[in-house]
C-alpha positions as CSV (number, residue, x, y, z in Angstrom):
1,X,-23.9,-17.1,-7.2
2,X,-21.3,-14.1,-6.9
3,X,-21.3,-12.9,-3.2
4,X,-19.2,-10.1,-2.1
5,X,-17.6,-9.3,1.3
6,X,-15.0,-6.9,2.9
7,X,-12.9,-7.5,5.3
8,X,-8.8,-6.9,5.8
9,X,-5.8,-8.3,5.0
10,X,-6.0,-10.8,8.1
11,X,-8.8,-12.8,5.2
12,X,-7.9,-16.3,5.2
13,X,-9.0,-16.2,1.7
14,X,-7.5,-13.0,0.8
15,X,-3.9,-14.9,1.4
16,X,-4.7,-17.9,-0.4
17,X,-5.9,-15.6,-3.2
18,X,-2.8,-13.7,-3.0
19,X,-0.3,-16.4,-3.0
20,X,-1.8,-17.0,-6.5
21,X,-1.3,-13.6,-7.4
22,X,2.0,-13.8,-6.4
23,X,3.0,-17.0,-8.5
24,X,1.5,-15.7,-11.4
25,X,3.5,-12.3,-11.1
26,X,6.7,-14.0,-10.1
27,X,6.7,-16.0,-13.9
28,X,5.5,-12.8,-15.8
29,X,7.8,-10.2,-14.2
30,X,11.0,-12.2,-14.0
31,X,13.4,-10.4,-12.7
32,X,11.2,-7.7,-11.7
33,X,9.2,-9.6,-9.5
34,X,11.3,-8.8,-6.0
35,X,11.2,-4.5,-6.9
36,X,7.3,-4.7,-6.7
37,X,7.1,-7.0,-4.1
38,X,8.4,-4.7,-1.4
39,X,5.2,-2.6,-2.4
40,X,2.4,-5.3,-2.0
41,X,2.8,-6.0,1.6
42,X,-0.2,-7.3,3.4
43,X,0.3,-6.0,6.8
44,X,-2.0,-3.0,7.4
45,X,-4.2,-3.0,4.6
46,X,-7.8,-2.3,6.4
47,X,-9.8,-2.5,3.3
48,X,-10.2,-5.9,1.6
49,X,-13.1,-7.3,-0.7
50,X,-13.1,-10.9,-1.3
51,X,-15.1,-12.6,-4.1
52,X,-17.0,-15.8,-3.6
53,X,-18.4,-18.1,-5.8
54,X,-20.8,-21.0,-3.6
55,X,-18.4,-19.9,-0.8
56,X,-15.5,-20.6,-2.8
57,X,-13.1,-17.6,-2.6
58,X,-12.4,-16.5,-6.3
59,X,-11.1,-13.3,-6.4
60,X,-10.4,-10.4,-4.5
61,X,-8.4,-6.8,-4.3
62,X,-8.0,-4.0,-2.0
63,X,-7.6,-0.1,-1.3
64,X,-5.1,1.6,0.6
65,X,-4.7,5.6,1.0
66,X,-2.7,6.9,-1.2
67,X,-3.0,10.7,-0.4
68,X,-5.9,12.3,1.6
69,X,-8.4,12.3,-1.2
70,X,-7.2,9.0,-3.5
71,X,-7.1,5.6,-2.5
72,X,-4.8,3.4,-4.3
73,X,-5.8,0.0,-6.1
74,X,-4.1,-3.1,-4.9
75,X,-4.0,-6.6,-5.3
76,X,-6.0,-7.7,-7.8
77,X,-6.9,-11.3,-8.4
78,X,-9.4,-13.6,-9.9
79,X,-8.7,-17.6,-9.8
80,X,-7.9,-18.5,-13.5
81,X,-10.9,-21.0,-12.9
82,X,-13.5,-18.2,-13.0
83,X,-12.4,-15.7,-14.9
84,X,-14.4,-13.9,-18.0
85,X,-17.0,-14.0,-15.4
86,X,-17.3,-10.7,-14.1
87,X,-15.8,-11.2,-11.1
88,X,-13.0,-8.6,-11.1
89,X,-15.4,-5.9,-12.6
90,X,-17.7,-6.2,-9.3
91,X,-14.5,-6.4,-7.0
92,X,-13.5,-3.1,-8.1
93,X,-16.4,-1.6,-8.5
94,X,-16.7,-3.0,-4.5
95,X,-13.7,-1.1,-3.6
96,X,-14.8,1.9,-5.8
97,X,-17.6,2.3,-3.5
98,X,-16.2,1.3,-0.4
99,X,-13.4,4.3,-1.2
100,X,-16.4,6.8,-2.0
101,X,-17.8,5.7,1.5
102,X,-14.6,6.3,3.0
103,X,-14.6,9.6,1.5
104,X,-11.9,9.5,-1.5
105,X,-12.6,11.1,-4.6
106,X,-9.9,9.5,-6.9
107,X,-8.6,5.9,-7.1
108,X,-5.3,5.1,-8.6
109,X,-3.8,2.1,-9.5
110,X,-0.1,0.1,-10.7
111,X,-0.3,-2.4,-13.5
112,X,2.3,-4.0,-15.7
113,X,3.1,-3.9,-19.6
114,X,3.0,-7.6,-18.9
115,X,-0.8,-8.0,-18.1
116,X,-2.4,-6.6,-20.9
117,X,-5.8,-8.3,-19.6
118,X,-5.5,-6.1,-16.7
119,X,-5.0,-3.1,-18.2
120,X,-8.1,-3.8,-21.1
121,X,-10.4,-4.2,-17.3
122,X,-9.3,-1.0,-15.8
123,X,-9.9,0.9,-19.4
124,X,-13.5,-0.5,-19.4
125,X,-13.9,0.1,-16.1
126,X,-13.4,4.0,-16.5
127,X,-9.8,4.7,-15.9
128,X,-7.0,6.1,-17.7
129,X,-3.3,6.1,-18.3
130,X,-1.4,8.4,-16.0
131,X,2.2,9.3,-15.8
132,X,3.3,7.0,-13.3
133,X,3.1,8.0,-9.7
134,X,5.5,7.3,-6.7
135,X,8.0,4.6,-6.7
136,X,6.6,3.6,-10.2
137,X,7.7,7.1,-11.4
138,X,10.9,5.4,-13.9
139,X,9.9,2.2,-13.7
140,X,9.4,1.4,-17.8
141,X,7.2,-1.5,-17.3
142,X,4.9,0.2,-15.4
143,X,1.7,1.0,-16.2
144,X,-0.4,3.3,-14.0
145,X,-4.0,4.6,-13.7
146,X,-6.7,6.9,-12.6
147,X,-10.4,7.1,-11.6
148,X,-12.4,10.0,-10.6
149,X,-14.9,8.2,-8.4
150,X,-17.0,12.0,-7.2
């Protein structure tokens, strides 16, 4: 049974969750892996949905503000162990909501060329390619997206 909760980045879970994430970015962006680290800081994220499975933490993501009306996607993650499940489609559409709540209209989001799986969820999920925003504006293997969520 899928069970849903938010939080912030102080989650126990979310930190195990992420140091996954983390390994698993480290091997596919190589080199890479130390330029977008300085952008996926923990500290300060107030907005945190962790995924459980029979209280088993499973996957998770959050939302940050981007600009007054967009919150920005972040940290993404479902445990190799459970995915094709779901999970990561009711995680965002958690933090969809939770950014309509908090009164955003638009969610944007950083992927890589190198995680074609995440990019195939966030086109079934309703967003598009955008020219890439912020510090990913000339960064090649960058991949970046947008949501209206009105």
């Amino acid at each position: 049974m899928l069970s849903l909760i938010r939080t912030n980045s102080s989650n126990k879970d979310f930190h195990e969750l992420v140091t996954l994430l983390d390994a698993d970015l480290r091997i596919r962006d190589g080199e890479e892996f130390s330029f977008f680290t300085q952008f996926n800081k923990l500290e300060n994220i107030n907005y945190v949905v962790v995924a459980y499975v029979h209280d088993q933490p499973t996957g998770c993501g959050a939302i940050k503000e981007y600009a007054k009306d967009i919150a920005e996607i972040k940290r993404m993650f479902v445990h190799p162990a459970f995915r094709k499940q779901g999970i990561a489609s009711a995680v965002l559409k958690e933090l969809e909501a939770w950014a309509k709540d908090l009164g955003f209209t638009n969610c944007i989001l950083e992927t890589g060329i190198r995680q074609p799986e995440a990019i195939a969820l966030y086109k079934k999920c309703g967003y598009s390619i955008i020219s890439n925003y912020g510090q990913y504006e000339n960064v090649e293997s960058s991949v970046c997206m947008k949501k209206s969520i009105e």
